[in-house]
N, C-alpha and C positions, 0 to 999 in steps of 0.2 A: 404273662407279659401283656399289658394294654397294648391295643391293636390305637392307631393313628388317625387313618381312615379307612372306611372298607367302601367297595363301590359293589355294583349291581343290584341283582335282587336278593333282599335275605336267605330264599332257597339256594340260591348258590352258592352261600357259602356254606350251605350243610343244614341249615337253619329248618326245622321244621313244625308249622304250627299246632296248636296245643301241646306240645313237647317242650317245655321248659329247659329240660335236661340236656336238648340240645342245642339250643340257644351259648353263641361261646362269649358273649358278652351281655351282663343286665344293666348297665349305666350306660350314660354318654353323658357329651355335652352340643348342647344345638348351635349350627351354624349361623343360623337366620333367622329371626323373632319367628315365635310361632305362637297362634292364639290356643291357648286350649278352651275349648266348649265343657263342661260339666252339667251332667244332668239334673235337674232340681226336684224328681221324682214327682212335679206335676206336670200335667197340661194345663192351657189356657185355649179354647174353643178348640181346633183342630193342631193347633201347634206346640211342640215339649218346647220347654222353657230351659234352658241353660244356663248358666254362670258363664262370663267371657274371661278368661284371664290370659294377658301380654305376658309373653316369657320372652326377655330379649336375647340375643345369640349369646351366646357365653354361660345359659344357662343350663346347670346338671341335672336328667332327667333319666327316669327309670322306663327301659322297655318293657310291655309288660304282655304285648300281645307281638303274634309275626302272624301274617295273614298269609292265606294263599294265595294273594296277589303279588308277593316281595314284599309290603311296606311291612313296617313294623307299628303298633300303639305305642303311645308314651305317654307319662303322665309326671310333671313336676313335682309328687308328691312321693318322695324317695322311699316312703313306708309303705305304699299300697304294691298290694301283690297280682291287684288287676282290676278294671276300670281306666282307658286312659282320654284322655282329655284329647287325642290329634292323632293323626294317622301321617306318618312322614318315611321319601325313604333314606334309606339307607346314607344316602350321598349329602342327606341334610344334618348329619350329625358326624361327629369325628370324638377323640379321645375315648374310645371305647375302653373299658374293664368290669372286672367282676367287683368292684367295689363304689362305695360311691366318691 
C-alpha cells in the first residue's frame, strides 16, 4: 500500500543505506521543484561540469540512494538503478510506492 507522506529521517523508518532491500518504498513524487545536477564525466580547470535539470513538484522520481544522514538520492530517470541527480529529505517528497 503507497505510503502518503513519511516524515523524519529515512533511518527511522527502518531505512538502511546500501541496503536496497530495505528501503520500503522506490518511487515518489516531489513536493517542490527540485534542480537535479548530472555529472558530464569531465572537468573544466578545477570544476566537474553538470547538466542542470528543473523537475517541478509533481514530478515522479526514483530513490536510489539513502545516506546516512536521512536524506535520500533521487533521480528523475525512472530506469536508473543508481546515480541521482539531488539529495532531498524525506519530507520533500510524498506519494510514496513500489512502483512508478
Amino acid at each position: 500500500m503507497p505510503a502518503e507522506a513519511l516524515t523524519g529521517h529515512a533511518l527511522d523508518q527502518g531505512w538502511v543505506p546500501n541496503r536496497p532491500e530495505t528501503w520500503q518504498y522506490k518511487f515518489a513524487t516531489l513536493r517542490k521543484p527540485v534542480e537535479m545536477l548530472h555529472y558530464k564525466q569531465r572537468w573544466v580547470g578545477n570544476e566537474p561540469q553538470f547538466d542542470k535539470v528543473m523537475c517541478p513538484a509533481g514530478t515522479r522520481v526514483k530513490i536510489v540512494m539513502v545516506s546516512r544522514f536521512g536524506d535520500v538520492g533521487i533521480t528523475e530517470d525512472l530506469t536508473k538503478e543508481n546515480g541521482y541527480g539531488a539529495r532531498v529529505p524525506l519530507e520533500d517528497l510524498c506519494n510514496f510506492g513500489e512502483t512508478e
